[in-house]
Biopython code that builds the backbone (N, CA, C, O; Angstrom):
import numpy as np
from Bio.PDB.StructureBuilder import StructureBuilder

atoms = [
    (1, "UNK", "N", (27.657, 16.780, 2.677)),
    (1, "UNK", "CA", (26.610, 15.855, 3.103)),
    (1, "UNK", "C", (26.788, 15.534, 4.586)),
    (1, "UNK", "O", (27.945, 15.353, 4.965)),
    (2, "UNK", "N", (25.985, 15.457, 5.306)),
    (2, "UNK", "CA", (25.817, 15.174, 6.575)),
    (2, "UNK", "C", (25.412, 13.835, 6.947)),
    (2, "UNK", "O", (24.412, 13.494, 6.316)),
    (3, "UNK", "N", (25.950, 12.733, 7.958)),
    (3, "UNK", "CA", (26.485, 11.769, 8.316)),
    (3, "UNK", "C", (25.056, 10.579, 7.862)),
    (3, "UNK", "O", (25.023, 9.394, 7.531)),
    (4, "UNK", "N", (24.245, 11.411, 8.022)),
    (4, "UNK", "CA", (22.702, 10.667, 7.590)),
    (4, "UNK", "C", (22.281, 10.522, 6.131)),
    (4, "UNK", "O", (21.648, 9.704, 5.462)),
    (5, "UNK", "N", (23.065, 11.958, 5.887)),
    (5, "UNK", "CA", (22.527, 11.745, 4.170)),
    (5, "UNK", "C", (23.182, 10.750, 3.581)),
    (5, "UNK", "O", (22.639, 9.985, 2.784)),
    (6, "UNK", "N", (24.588, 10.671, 3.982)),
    (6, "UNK", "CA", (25.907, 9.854, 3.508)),
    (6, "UNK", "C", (24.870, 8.406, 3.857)),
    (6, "UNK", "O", (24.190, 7.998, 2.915)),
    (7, "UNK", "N", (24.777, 7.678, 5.179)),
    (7, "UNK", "CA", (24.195, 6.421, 5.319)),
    (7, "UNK", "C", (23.216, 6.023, 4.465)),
    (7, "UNK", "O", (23.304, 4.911, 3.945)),
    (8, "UNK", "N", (22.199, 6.816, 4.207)),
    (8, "UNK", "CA", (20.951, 6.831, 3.563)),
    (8, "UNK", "C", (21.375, 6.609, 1.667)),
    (8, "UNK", "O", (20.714, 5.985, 0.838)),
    (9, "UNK", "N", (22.424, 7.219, 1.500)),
    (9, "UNK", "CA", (22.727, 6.950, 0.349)),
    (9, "UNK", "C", (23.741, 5.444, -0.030)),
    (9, "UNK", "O", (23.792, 4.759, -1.051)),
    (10, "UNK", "N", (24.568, 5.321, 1.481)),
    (10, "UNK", "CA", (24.978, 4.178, 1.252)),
    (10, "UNK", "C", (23.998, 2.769, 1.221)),
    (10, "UNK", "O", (24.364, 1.715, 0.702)),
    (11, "UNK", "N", (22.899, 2.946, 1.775)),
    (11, "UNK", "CA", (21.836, 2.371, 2.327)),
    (11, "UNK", "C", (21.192, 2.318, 0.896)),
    (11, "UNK", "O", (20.703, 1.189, 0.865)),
    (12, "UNK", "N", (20.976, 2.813, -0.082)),
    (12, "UNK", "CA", (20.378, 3.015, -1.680)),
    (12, "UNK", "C", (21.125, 2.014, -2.119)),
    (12, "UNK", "O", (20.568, 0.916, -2.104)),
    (13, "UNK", "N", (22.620, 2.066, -2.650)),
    (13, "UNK", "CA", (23.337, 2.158, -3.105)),
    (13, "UNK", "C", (23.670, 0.837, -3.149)),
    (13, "UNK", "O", (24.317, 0.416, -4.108)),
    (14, "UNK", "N", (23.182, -0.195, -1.881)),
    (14, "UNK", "CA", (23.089, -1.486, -1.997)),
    (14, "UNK", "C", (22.082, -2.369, -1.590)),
    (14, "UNK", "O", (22.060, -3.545, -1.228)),
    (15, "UNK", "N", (21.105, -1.319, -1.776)),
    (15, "UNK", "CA", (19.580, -1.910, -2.480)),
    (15, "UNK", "C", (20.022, -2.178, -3.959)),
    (15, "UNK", "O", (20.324, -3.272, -4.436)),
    (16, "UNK", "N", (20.004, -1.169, -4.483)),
    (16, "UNK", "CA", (20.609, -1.626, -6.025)),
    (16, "UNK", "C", (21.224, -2.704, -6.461)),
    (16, "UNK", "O", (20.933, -3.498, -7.356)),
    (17, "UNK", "N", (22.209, -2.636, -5.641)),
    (17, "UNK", "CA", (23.294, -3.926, -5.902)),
    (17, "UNK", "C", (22.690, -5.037, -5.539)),
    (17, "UNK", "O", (23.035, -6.015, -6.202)),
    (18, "UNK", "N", (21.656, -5.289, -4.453)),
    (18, "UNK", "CA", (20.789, -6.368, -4.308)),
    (18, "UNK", "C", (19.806, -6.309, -5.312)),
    (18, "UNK", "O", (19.622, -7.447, -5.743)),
    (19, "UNK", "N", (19.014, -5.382, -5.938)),
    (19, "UNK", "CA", (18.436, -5.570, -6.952)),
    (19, "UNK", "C", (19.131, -6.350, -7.926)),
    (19, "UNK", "O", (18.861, -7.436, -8.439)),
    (20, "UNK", "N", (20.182, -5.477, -8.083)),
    (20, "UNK", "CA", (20.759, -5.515, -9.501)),
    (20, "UNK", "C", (21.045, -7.731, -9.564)),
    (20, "UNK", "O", (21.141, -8.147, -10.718)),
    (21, "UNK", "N", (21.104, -8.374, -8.910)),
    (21, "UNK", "CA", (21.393, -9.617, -8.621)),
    (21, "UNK", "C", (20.317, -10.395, -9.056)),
    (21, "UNK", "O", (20.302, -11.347, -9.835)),
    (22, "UNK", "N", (19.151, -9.680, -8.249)),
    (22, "UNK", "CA", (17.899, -10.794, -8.447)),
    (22, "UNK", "C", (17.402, -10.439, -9.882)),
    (22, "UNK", "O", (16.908, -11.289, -10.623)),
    (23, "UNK", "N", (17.587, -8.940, -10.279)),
    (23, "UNK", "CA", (16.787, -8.468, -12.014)),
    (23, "UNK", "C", (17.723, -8.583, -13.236)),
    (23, "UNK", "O", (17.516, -8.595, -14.450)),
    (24, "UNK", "N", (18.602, -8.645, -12.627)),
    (24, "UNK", "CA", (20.191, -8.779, -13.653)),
    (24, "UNK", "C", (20.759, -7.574, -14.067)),
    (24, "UNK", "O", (21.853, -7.602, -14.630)),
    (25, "UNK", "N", (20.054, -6.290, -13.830)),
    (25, "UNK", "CA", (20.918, -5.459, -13.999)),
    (25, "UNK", "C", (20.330, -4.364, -12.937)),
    (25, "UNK", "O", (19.335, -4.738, -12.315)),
    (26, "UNK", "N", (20.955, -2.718, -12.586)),
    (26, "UNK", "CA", (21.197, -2.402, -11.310)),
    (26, "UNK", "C", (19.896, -1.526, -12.016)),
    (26, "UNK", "O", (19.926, -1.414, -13.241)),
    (27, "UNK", "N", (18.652, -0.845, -11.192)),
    (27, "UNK", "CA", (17.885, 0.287, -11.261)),
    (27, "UNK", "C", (18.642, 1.130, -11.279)),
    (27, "UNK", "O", (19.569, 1.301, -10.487)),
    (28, "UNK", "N", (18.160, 2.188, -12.772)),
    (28, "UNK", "CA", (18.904, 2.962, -12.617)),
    (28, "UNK", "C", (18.656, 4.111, -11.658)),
    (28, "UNK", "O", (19.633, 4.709, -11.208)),
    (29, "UNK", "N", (17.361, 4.486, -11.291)),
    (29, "UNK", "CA", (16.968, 5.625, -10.730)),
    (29, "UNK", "C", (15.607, 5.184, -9.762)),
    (29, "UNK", "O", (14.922, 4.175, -9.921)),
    (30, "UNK", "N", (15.441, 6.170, -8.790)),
    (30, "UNK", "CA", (14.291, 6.334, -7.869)),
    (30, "UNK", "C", (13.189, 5.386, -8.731)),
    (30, "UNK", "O", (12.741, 4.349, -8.242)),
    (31, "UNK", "N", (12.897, 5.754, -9.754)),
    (31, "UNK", "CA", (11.616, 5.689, -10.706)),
    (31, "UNK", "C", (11.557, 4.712, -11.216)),
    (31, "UNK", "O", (10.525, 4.422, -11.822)),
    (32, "UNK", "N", (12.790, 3.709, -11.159)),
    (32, "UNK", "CA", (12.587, 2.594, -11.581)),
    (32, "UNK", "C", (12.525, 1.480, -10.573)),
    (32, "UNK", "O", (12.121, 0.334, -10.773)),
    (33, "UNK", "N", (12.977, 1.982, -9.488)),
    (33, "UNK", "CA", (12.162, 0.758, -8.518)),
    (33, "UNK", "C", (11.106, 0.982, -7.703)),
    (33, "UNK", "O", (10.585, 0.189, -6.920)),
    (34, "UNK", "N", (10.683, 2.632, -8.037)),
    (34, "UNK", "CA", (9.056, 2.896, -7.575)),
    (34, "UNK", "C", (8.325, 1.352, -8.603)),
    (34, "UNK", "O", (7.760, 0.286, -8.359)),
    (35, "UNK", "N", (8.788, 2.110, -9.766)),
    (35, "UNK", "CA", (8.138, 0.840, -10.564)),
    (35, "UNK", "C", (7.834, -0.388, -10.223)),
    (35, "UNK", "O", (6.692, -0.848, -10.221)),
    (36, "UNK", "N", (8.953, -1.036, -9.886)),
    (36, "UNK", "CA", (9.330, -2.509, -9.757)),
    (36, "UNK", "C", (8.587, -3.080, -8.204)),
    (36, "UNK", "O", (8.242, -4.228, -7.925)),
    (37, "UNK", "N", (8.476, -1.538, -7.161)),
    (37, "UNK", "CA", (7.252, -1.767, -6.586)),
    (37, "UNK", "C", (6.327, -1.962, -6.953)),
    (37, "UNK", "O", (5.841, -3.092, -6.929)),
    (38, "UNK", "N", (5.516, -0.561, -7.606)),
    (38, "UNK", "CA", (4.153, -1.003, -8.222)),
    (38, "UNK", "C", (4.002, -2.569, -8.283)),
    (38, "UNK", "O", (3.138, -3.138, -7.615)),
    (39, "UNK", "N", (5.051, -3.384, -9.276)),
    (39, "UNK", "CA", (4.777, -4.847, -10.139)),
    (39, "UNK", "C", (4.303, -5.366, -9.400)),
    (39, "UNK", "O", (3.130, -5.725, -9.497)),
    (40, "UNK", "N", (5.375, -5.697, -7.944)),
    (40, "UNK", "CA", (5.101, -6.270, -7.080)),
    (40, "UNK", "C", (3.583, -6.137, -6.428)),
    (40, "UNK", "O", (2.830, -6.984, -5.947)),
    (41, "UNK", "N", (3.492, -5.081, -6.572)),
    (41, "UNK", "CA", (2.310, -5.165, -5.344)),
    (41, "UNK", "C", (0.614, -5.233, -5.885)),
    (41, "UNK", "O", (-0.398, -5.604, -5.291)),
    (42, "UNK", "N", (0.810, -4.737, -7.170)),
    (42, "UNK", "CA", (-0.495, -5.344, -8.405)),
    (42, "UNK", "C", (-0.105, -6.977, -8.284)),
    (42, "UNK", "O", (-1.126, -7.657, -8.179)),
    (43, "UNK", "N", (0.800, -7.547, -8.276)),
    (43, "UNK", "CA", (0.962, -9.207, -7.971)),
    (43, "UNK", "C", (0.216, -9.853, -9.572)),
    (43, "UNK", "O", (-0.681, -10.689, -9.678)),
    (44, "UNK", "N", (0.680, -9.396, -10.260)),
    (44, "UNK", "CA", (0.015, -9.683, -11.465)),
    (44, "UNK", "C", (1.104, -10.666, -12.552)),
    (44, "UNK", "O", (0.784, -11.424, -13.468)),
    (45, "UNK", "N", (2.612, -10.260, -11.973)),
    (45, "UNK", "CA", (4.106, -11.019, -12.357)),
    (45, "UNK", "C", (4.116, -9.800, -13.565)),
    (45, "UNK", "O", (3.631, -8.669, -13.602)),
    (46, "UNK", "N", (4.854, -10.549, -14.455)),
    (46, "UNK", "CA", (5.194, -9.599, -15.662)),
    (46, "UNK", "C", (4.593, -9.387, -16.358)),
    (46, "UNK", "O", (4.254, -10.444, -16.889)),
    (47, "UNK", "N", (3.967, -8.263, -16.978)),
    (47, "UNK", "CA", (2.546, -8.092, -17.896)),
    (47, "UNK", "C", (3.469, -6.529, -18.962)),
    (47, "UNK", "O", (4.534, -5.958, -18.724)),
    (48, "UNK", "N", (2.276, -6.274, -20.297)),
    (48, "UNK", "CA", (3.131, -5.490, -20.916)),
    (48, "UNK", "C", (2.099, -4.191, -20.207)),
    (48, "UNK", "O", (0.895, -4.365, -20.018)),
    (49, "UNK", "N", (2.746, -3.031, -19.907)),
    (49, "UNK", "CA", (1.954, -1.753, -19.208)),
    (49, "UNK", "C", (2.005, -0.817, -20.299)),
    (49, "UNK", "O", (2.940, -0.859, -21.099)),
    (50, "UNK", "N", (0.748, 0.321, -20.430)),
    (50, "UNK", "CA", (1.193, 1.239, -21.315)),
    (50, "UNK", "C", (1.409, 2.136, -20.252)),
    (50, "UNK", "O", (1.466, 1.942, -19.038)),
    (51, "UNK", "N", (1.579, 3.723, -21.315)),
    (51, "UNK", "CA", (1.875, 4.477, -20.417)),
    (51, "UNK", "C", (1.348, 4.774, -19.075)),
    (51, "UNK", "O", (1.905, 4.845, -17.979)),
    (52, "UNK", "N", (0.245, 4.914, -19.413)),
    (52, "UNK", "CA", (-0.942, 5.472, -17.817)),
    (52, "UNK", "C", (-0.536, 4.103, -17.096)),
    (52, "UNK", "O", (0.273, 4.188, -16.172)),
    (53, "UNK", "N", (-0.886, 3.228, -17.342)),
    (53, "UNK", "CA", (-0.609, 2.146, -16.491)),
    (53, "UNK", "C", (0.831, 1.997, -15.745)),
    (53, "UNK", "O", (0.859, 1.988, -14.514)),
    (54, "UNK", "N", (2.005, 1.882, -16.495)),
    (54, "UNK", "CA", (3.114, 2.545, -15.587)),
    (54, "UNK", "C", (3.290, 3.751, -14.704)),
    (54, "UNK", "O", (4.339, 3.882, -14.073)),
    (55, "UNK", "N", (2.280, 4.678, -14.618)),
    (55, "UNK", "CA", (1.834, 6.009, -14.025)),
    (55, "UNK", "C", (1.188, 5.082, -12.684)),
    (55, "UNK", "O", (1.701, 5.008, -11.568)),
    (56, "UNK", "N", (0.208, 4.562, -13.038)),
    (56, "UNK", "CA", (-0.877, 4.073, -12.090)),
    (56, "UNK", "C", (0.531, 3.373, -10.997)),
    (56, "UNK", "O", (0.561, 3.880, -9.876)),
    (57, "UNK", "N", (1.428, 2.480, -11.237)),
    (57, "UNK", "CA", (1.949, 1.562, -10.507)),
    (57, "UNK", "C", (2.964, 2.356, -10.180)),
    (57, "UNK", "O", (3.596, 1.860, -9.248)),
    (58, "UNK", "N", (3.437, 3.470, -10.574)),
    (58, "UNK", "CA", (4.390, 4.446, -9.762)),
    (58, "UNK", "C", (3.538, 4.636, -8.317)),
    (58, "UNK", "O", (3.832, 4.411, -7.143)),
    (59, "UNK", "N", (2.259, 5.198, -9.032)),
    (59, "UNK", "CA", (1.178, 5.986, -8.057)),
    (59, "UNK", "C", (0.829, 4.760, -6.803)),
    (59, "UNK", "O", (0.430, 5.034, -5.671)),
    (60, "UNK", "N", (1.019, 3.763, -7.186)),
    (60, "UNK", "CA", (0.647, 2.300, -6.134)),
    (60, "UNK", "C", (1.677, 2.360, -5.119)),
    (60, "UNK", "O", (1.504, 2.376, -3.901)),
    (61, "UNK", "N", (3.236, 2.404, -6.035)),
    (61, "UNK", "CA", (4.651, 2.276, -4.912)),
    (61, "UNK", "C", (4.400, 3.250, -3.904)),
    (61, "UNK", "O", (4.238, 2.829, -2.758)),
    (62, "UNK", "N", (4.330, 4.670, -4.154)),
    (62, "UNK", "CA", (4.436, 5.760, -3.552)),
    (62, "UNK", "C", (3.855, 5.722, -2.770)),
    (62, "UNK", "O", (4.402, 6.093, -1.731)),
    (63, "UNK", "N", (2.397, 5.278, -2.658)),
    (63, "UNK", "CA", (1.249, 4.777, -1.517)),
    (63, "UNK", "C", (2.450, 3.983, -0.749)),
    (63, "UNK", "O", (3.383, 4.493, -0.128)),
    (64, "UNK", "N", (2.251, 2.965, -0.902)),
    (64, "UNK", "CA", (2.670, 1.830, -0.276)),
    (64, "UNK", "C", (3.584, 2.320, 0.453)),
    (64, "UNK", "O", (3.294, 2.505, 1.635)),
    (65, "UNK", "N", (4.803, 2.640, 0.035)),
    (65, "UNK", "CA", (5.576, 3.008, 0.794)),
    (65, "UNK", "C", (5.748, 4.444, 1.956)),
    (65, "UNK", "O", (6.461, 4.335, 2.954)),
    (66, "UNK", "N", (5.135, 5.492, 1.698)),
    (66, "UNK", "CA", (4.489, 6.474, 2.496)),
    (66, "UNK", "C", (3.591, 5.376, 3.281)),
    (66, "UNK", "O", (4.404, 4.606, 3.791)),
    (67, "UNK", "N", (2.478, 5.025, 3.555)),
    (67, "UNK", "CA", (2.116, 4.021, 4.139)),
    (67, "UNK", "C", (2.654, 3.914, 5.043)),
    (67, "UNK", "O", (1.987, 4.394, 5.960)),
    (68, "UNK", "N", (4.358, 3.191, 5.657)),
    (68, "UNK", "CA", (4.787, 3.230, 6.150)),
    (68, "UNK", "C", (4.663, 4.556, 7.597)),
    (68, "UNK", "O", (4.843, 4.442, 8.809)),
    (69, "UNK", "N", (4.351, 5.521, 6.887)),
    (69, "UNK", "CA", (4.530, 6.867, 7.779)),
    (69, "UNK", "C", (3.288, 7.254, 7.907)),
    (69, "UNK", "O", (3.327, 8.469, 8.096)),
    (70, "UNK", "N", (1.735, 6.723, 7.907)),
    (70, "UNK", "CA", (0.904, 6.702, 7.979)),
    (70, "UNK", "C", (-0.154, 7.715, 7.159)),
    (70, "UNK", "O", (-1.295, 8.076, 7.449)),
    (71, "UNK", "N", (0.842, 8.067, 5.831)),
    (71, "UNK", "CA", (0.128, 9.126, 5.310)),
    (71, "UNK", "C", (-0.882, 8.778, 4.162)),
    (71, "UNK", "O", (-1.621, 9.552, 3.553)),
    (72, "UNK", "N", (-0.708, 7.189, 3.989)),
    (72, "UNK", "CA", (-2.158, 6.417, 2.732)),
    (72, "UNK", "C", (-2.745, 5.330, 3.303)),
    (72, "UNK", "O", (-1.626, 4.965, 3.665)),
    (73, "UNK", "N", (-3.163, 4.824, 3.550)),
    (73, "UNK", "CA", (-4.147, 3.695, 3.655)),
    (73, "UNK", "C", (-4.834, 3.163, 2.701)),
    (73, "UNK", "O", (-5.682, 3.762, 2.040)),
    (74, "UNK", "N", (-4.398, 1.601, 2.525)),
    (74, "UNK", "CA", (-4.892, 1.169, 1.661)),
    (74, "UNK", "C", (-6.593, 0.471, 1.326)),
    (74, "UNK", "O", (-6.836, -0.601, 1.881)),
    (75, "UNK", "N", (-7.232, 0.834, 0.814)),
    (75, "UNK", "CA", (-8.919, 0.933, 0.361)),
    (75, "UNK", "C", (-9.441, 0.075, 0.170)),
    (75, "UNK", "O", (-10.556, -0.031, 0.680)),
    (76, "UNK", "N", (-8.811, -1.219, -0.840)),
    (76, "UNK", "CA", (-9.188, -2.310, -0.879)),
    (76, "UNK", "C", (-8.485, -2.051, -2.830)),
    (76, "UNK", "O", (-7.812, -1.142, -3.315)),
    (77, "UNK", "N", (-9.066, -3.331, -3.444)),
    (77, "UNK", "CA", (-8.589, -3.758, -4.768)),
    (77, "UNK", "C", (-10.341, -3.311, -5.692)),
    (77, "UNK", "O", (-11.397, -3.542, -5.103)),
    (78, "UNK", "N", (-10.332, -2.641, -7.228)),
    (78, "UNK", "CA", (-10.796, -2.504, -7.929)),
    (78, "UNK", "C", (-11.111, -3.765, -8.616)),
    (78, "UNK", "O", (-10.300, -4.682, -8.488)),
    (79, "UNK", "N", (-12.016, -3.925, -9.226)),
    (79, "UNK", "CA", (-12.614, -5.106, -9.743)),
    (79, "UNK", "C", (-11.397, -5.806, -10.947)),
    (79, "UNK", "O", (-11.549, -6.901, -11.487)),
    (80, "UNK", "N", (-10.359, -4.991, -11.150)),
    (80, "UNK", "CA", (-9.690, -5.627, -11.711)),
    (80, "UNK", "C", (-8.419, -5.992, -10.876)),
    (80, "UNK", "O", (-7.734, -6.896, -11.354)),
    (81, "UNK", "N", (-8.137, -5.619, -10.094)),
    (81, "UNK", "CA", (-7.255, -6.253, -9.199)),
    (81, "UNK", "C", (-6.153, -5.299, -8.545)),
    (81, "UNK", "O", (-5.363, -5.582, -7.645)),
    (82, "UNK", "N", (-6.334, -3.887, -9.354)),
    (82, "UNK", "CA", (-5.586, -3.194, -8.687)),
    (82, "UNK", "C", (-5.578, -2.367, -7.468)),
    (82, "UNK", "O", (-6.548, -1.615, -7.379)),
    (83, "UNK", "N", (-4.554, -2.313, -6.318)),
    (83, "UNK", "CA", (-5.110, -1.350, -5.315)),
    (83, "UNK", "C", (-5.783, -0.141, -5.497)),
    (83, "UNK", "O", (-6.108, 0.223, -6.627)),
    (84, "UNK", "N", (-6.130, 0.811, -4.058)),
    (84, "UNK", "CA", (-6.308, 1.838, -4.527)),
    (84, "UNK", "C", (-6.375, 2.267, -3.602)),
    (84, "UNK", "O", (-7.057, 1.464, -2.966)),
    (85, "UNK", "N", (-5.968, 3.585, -2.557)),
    (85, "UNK", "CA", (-5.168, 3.658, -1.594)),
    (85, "UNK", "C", (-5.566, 5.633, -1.307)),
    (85, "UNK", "O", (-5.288, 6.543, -2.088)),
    (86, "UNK", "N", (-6.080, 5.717, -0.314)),
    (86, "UNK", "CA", (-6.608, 7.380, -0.024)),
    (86, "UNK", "C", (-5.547, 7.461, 1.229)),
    (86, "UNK", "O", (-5.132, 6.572, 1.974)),
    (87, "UNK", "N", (-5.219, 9.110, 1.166)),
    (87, "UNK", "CA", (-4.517, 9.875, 1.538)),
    (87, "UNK", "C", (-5.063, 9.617, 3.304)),
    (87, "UNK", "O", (-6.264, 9.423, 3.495)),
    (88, "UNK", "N", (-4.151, 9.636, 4.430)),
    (88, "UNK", "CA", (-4.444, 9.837, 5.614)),
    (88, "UNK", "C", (-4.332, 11.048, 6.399)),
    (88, "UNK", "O", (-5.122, 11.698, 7.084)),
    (89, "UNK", "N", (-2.945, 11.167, 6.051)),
    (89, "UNK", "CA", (-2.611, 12.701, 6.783)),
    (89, "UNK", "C", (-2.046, 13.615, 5.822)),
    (89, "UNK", "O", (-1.694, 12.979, 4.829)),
    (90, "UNK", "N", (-1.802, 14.928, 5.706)),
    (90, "UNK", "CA", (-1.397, 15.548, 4.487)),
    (90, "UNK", "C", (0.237, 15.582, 4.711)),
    (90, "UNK", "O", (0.672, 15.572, 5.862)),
    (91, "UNK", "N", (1.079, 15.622, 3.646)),
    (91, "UNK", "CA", (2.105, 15.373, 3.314)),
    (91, "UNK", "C", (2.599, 16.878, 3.490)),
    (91, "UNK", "O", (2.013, 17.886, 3.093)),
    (92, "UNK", "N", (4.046, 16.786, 4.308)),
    (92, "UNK", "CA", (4.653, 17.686, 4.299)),
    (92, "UNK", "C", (5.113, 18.142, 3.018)),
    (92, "UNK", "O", (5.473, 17.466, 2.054)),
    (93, "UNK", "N", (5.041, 19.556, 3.167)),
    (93, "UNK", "CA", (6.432, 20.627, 1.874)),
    (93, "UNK", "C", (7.348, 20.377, 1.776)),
    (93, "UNK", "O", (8.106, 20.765, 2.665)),
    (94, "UNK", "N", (7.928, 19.554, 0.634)),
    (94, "UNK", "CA", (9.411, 19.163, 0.957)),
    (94, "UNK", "C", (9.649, 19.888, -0.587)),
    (94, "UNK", "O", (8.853, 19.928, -1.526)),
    (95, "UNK", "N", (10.980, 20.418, -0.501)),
    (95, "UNK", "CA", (11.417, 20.565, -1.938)),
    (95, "UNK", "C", (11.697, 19.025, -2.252)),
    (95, "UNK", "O", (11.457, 18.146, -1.425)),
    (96, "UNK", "N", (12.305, 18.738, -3.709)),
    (96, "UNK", "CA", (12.501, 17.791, -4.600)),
    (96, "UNK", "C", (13.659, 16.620, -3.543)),
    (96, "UNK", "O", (13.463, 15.480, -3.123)),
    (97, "UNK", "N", (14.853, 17.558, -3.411)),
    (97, "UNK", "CA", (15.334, 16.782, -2.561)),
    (97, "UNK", "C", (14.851, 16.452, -1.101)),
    (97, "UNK", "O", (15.283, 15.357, -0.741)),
    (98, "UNK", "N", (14.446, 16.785, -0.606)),
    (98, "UNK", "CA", (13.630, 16.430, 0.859)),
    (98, "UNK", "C", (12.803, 15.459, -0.115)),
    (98, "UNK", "O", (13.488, 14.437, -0.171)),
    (99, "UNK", "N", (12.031, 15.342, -0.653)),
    (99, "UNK", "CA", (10.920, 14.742, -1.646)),
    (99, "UNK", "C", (11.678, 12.998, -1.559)),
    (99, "UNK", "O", (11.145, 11.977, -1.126)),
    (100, "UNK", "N", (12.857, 13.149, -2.054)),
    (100, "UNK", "CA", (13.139, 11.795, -2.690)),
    (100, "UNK", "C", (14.363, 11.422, -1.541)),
    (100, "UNK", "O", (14.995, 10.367, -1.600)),
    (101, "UNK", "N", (14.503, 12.075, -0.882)),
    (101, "UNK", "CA", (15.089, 11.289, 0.843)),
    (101, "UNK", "C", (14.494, 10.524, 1.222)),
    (101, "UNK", "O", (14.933, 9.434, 1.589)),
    (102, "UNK", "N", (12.760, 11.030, 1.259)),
    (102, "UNK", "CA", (11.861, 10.444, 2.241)),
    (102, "UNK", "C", (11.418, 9.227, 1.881)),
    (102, "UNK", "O", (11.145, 8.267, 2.602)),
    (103, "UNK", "N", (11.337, 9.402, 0.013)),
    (103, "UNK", "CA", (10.890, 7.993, -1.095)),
    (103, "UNK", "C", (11.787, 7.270, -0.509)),
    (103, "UNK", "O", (11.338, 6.392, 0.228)),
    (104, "UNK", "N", (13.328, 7.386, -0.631)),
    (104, "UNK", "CA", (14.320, 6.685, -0.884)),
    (104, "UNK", "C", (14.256, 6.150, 0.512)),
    (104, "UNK", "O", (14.266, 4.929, 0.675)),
    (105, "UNK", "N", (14.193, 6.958, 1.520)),
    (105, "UNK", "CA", (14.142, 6.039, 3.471)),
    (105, "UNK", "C", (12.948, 4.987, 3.303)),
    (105, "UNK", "O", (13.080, 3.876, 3.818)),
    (106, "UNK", "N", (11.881, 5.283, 2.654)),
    (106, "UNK", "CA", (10.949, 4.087, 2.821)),
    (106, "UNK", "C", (11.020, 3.170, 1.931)),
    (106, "UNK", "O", (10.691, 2.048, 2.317)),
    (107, "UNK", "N", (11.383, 3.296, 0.730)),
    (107, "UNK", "CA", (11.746, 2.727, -0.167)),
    (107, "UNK", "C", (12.772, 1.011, 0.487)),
    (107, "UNK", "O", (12.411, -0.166, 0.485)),
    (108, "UNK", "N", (13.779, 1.518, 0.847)),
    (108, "UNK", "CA", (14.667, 0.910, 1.578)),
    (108, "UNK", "C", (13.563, 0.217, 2.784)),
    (108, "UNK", "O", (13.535, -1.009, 2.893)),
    (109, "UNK", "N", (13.008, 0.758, 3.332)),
    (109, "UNK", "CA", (12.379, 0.389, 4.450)),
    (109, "UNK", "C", (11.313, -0.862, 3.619)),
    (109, "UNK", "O", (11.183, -2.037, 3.965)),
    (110, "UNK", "N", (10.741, -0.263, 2.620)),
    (110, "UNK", "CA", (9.754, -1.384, 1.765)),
    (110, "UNK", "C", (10.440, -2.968, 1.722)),
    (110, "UNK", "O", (9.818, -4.021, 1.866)),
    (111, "UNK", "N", (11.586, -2.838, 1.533)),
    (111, "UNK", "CA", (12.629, -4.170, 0.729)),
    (111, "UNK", "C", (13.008, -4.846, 2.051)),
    (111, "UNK", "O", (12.997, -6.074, 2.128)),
    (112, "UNK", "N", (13.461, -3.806, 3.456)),
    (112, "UNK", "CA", (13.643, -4.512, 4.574)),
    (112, "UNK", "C", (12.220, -5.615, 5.160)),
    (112, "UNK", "O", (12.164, -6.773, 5.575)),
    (113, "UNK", "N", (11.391, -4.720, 4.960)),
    (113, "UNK", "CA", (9.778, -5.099, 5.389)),
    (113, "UNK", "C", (9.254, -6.433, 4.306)),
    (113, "UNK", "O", (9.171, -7.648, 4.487)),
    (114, "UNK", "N", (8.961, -5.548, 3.133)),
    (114, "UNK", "CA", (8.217, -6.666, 2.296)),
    (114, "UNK", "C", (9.589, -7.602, 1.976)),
    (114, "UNK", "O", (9.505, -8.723, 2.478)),
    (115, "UNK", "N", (10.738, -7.360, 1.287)),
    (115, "UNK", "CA", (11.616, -8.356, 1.165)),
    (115, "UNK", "C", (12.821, -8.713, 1.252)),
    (115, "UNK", "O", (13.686, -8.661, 0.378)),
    (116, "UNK", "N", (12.905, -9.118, 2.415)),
    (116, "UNK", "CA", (14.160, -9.740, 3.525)),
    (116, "UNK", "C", (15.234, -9.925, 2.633)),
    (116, "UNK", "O", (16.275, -9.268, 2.625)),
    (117, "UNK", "N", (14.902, -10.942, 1.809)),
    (117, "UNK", "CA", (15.756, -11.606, 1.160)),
    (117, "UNK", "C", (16.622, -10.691, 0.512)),
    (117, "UNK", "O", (17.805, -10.942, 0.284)),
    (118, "UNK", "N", (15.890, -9.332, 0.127)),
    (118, "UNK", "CA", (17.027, -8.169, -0.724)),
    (118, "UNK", "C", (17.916, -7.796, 0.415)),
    (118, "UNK", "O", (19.133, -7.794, 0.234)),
    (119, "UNK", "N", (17.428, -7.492, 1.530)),
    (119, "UNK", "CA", (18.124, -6.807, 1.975)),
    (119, "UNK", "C", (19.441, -7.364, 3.341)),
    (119, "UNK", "O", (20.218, -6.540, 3.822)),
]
sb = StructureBuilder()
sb.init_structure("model")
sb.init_model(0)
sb.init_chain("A")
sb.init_seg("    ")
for serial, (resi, resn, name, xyz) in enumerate(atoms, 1):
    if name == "N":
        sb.init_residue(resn, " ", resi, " ")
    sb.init_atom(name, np.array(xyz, "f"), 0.0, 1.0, " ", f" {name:<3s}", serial, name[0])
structure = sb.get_structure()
């Protein structure tokens, strides 16, 4: 691993541990605090989701946080309250790992931005 990947993972690694404080226990994976974005950002608090609907609020984080790098823009809210967010610039080819570096840098970047307090 190279000196960036190493930071970037140390940089994860206690997001978690700040998660893990405020939710009571640590995310286990990428996918579960895409999630815990989504919640946040539908602003709806705790509600029960089915499947598609946990799909939809993955699909919300991922915006949001790409966002950051100017590649979604957000559209406005659907009559029920959820965002909904079109593509700006097209997204580089990344294999899987390039893929979830880039989640994981903004990701981190989301918690610095939207919430201080985690980080």
């Amino acid at each position: 691993m190279i000196k960036k990947d190493l930071e970037l993972e140390r940089r994860w690694q206690e997001l978690r541990l700040s998660l893990q404080k405020v939710i009571g226990r640590r995310p286990k994976d990428l996918n579960a605090i895409l999630f815990l974005i989504g919640v946040q950002e539908l602003g709806k608090g705790r509600l029960e989701f089915d499947k598609e609907e946990k799909q939809d609020l993955m699909h919300i984080a991922i915006c949001k946080v790409l966002s950051f790098s100017g590649f979604y823009e957000l559209e406005g809210l659907d009559e029920d309250g959820w965002p909904h967010w079109k593509p700006t610039k097209k997204l580089p080819h990344f294999d899987l790992l390039e893929q979830e570096k880039l989640l994981k840098m903004h990701v981190i970047e989301y918690f610095e931005k939207e919430m201080p307090i985690l980080t």
